[in-house]
C-alpha positions in Angstrom: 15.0 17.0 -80.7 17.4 16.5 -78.2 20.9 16.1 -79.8 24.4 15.7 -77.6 26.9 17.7 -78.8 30.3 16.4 -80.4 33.2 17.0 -78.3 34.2 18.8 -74.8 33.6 22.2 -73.0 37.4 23.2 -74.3 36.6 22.1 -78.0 33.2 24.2 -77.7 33.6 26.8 -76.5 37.1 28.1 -76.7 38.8 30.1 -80.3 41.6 27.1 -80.4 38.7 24.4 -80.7 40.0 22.6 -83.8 42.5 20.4 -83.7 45.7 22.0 -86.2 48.3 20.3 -84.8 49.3 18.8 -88.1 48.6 22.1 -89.8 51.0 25.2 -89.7 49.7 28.3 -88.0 48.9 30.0 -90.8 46.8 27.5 -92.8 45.8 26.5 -89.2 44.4 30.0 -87.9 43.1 30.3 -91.6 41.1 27.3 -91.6 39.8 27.6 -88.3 38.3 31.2 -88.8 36.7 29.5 -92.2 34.9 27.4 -89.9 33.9 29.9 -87.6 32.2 31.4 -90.2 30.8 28.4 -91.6 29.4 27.6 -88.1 28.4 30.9 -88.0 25.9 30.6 -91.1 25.0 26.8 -90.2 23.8 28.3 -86.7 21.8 30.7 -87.9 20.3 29.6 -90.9 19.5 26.1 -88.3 18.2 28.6 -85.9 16.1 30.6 -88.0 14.8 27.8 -90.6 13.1 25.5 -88.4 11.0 28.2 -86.7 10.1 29.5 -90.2 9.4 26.5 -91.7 7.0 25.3 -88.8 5.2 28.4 -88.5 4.6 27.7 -92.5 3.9 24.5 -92.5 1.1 24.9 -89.7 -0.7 28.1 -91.6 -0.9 26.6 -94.8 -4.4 25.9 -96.0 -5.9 22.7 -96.2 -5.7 19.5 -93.8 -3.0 20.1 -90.7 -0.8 17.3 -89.9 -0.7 15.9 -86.4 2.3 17.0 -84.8 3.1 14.3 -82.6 3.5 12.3 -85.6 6.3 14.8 -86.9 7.9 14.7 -83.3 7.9 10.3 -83.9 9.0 10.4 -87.2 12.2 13.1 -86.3 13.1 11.1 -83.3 13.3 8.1 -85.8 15.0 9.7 -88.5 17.9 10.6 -85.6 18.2 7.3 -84.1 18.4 5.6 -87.7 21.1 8.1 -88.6 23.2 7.5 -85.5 22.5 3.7 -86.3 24.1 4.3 -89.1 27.1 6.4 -87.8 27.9 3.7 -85.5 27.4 1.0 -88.2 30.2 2.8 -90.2 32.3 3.5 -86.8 32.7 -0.3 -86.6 33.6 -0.7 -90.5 30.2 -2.5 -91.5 30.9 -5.3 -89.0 27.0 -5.5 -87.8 28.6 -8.7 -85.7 30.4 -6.1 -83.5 27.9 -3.5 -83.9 25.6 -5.8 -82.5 27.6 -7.1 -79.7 28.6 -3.2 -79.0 24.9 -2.3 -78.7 24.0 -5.3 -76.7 27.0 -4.7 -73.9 25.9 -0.5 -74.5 22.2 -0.4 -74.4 21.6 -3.5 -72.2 24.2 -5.0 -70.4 24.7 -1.3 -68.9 20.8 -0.7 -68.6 21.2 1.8 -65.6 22.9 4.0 -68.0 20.5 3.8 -70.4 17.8 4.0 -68.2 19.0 7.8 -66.9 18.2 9.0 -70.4 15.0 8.4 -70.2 13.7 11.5 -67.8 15.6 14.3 -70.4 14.0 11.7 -73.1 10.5 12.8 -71.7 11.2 16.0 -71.3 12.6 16.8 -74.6 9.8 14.8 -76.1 7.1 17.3 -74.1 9.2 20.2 -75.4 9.1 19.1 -78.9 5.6 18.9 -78.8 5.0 21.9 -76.9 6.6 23.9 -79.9 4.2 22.8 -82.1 1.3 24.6 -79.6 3.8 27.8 -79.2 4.4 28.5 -82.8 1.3 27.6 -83.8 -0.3 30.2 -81.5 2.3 33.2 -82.0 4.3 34.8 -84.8 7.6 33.3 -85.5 9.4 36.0 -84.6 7.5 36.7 -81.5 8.5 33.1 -80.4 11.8 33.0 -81.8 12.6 36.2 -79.0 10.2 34.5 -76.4 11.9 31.2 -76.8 15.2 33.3 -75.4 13.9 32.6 -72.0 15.7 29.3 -71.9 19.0 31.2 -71.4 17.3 32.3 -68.2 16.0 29.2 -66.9 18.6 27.1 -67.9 21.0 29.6 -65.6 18.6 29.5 -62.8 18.8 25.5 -62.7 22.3 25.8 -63.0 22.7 27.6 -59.9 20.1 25.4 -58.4 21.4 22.4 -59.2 25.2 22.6 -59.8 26.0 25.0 -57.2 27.0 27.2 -60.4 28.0 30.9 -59.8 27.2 33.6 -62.7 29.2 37.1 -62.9 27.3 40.2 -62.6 27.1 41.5 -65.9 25.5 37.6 -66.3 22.6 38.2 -64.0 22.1 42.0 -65.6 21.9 40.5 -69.0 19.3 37.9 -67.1 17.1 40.8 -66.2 17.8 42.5 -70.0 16.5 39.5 -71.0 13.4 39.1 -69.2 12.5 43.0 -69.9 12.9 42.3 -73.2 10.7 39.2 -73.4 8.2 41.3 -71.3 8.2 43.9 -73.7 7.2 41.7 -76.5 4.9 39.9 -74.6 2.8 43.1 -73.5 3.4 44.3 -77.2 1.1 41.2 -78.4 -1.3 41.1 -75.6 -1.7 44.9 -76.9 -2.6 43.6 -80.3 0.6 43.6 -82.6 -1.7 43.5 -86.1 -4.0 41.3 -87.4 -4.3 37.8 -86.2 -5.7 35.0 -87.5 -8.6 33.8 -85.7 -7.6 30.3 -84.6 -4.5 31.3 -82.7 -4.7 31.5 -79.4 -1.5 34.0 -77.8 -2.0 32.9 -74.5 -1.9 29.2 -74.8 1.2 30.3 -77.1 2.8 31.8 -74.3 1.9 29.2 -72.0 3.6 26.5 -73.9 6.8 28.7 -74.6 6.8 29.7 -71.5 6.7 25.5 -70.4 9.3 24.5 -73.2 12.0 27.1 -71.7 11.3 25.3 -68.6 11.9 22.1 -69.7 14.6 23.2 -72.2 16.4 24.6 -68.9 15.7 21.5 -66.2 16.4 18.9 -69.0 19.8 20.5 -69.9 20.9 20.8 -66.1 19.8 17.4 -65.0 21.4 15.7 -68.2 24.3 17.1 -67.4 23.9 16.4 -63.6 23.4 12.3 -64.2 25.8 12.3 -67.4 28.9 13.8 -66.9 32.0 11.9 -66.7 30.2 9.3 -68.7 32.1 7.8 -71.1 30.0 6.7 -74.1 30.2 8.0 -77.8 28.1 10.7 -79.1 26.2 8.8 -81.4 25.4 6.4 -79.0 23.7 8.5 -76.4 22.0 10.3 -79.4 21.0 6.8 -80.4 19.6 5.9 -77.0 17.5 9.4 -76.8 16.3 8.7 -80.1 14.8 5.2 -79.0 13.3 6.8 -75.8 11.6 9.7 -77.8 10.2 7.1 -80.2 8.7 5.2 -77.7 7.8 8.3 -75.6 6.5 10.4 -78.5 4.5 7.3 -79.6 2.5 7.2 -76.1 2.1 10.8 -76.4 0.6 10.6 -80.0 -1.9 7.7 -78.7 -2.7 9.7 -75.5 -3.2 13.4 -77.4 -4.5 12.4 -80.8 -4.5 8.6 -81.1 -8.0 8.0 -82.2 -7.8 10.9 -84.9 -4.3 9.2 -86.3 -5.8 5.8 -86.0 -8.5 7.2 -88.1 -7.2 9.2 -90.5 -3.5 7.8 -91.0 0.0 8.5 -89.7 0.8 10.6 -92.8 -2.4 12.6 -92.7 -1.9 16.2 -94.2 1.9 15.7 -94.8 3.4 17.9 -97.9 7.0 18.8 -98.9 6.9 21.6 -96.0 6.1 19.2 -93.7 8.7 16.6 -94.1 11.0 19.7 -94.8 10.3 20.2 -91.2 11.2 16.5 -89.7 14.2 16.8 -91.7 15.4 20.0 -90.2 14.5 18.6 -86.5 16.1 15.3 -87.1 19.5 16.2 -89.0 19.5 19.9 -87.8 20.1 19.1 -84.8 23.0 16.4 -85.6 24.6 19.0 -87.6 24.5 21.7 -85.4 25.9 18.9 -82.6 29.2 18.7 -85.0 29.6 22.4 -85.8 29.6 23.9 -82.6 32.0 22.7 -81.5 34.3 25.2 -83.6 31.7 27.9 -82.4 32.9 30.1 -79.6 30.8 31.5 -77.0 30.3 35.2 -78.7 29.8 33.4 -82.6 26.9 31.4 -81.2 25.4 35.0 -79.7 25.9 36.5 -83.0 24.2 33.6 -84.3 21.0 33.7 -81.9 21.0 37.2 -82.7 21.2 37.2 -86.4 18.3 34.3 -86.3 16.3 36.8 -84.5 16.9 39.2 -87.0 16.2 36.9 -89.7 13.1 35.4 -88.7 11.5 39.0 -88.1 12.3 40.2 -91.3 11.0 36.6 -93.1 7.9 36.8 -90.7 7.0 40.9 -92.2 7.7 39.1 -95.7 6.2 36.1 -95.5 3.5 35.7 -92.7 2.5 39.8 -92.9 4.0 40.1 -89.4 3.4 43.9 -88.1 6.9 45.4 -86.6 6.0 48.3 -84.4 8.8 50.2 -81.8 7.6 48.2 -78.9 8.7 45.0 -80.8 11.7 46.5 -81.9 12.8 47.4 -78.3 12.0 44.1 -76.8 13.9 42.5 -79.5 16.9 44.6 -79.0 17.0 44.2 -75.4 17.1 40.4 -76.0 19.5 40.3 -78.8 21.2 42.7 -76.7 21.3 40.7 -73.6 22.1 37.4 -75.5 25.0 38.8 -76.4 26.3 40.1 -73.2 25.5 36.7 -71.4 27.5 34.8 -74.4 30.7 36.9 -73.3 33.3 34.6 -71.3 34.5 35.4 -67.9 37.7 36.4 -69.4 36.0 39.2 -71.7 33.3 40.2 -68.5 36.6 40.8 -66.3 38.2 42.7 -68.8 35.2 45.3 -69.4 34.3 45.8 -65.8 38.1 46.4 -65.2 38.5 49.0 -67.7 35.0 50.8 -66.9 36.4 50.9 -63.2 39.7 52.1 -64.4 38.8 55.3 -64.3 37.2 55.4 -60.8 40.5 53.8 -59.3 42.1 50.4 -59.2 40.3 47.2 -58.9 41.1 43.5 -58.9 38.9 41.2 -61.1 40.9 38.1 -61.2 40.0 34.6 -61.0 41.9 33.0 -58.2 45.0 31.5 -59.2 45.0 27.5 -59.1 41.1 27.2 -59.5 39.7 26.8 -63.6 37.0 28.9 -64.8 34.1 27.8 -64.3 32.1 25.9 -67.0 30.2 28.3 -69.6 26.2 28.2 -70.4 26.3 28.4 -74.2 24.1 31.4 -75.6 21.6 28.9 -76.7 21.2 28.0 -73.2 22.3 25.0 -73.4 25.1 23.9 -71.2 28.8 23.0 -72.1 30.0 19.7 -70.5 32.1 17.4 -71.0 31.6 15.6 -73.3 28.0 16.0 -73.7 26.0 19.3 -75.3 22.5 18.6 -74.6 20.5 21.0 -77.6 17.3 22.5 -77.8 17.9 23.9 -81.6 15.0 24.5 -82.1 15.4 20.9 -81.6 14.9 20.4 -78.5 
């Protein structure tokens, strides 16, 4: 599910993101290391739980649902909620919500119209989830899925000209060892497997959401920023896209087989536990990051990594052998590393070339840093924070 994120790159990203200017310092720097924390859990638990609860959801026994009736139904639940948000923004007046919606969505229809491409995109991504973790162990995917740090970096240079420090593009190439690692590890067998996965079209499909998790995150932020329009809005606006997107993709994939046996064929509780955590995960996540620095949300990558390993060996009999373990590490390791801001990279290579003799690692005076990749890989605009939570 593609969610925009609440609030600017300074809000995100930096240790002063909430707002205390009514507080005093003290209750102020209290209360905003409580909600580091907070976002901390939130993160990870968000991170962690929807992997896990697909994966379960698509290895129970019995009839499977069709997941591009999950992707519909989570891309409606997000655009009713942000219906809803804006409903209450305007007091209840559905007069001016109306008339807001009608000068928003239609009277400015070019603006709408440039959601539609990371609409499409997000709504392939969604989908091509489903095929990942339904074809690998959640923990193999949660580490796989990393790669949208790296792709996401690449458009980002592509695109936006962006520049990344060293230690950025050694943690790049950490990264992709790391994946490689776990990648061979599973080719090489990694336990028992049940017989209807299929690791390679699981890779293949990871391997295609990174991409699209990396292009749609660049290119929204390409055609977007500057734009002026709330964040429920544009959530509101992707939401109708991916409706109407994910509904041509459920007629073009598995239309005859829904039409036959029924939109809500094979949902349970752990199914609609699952469109819940894609439709208001993401939402949620959107608000809380925004009091997440750069380093909390690479602990919180790394922690879900953690997490769904040790859930996968409890609860899906996932084998962890020493090759797993070091790709793992590398990746957590290198998600970490890449979540560091220029400030803190300077600082280290300064220090480890102290020794050696002097060396200047200063940004030039007069010209801002430049703006931060989040250690989702998502990047941090302003105002928009296009996700990929496990969302999209």
């Amino acid at each position: 599910m593609a969610t925009v994120g609440v609030g600017g790159s300074t809000a995100a990203t930096g240790p002063g993101a909430v707002s205390a200017g009514a507080l005093e310092p003290g209750s102020a720097t209290a209360a905003h290391r409580r909600l580091k924390y907070i976002s901390l859990a939130v993160l990870v638990v968000q991170n962690a739980s929807l992997i896990l609860s697909i994966r379960y959801a698509r290895t129970l026994p019995g009839d499977r649902f069709f997941a591009t009736t999950a992707v519909v139904m989570a891309e409606v639940l997000k655009g009713v909620t942000c219906l809803l948000l804006l409903f209450a923004q305007k007091r209840g007046n559905v007069k001016h919500l109306a008339l807001f919606l009608h000068e928003a969505v239609l009277v400015q229809y070019v603006d709408t119209l440039k959601l539609a491409v990371p609409s499409l995109i997000y709504t392939l991504q969604n989908n091509l989830q489903y095929v990942a973790i339904s074809n690998l162990p959640a923990a193999t995917f949660q580490v796989t899925y990393q790669l949208k740090i790296l792709t996401t970096a690449l458009f980002s240079v592509l695109m936006l000209n962006r520049s990344l420090s060293r230690l950025q593009w050694a943690s790049l190439l950490l990264l992709f060892t790391g994946v490689a690692i776990v990648q061979a590890q599973q080719a090489g067998g990694g336990g028992p497997r049940p017989l209807d996965q299929n690791p390679g079209a699981g890779l293949a499909a990871v391997v295609a959401s990174c991409l699209s998790s990396g292009f749609a995150g660049v290119y929204f932020e390409k055609i977007l920023k500057g734009s002026s329009g709330s964040v429920w809005l544009r959530n509101l606006q992707l939401g109708l896209f991916g409706t109407a997107l994910g509904l041509v993709g459920l007629w073009w994939a598995e239309g005859t087989a829904v039409a036959r046996r029924g939109f809500f064929f094979g949902y349970t509780p752990a199914v609609w536990g699952v469109v819940l955590n894609q439709a208001f995960g993401g939402l949620l996540v959107a608000v809380v990051v925004k009091y997440a620095d750069n380093i909390l949300k690479g602990f919180a990558t790394s922690l879900s990594i953690v997490l769904s390993t040790v859930a996968s060996i409890r609860l899906f009999g996932f084998h962890l052998d020493p090759l797993f373990a070091l790709g793992a590490g590398l990746v957590i390791g290198a998600v970490y590393l890449y979540s560091l801001p220029r400030g803190a990279v300077q600082a280290i290579t300064s220090a480890s070339a102290s020794a050696s003799g002097p060396c200047i690692h200063q940004q030039p005076p007069g010209q801002p840093p430049p703006p931060q990749l989040s250690s989702r890989g998502d990047l941090i605009t302003e105002p928009f924070l296009p996700k990929s939570v496990l969302v999209k």
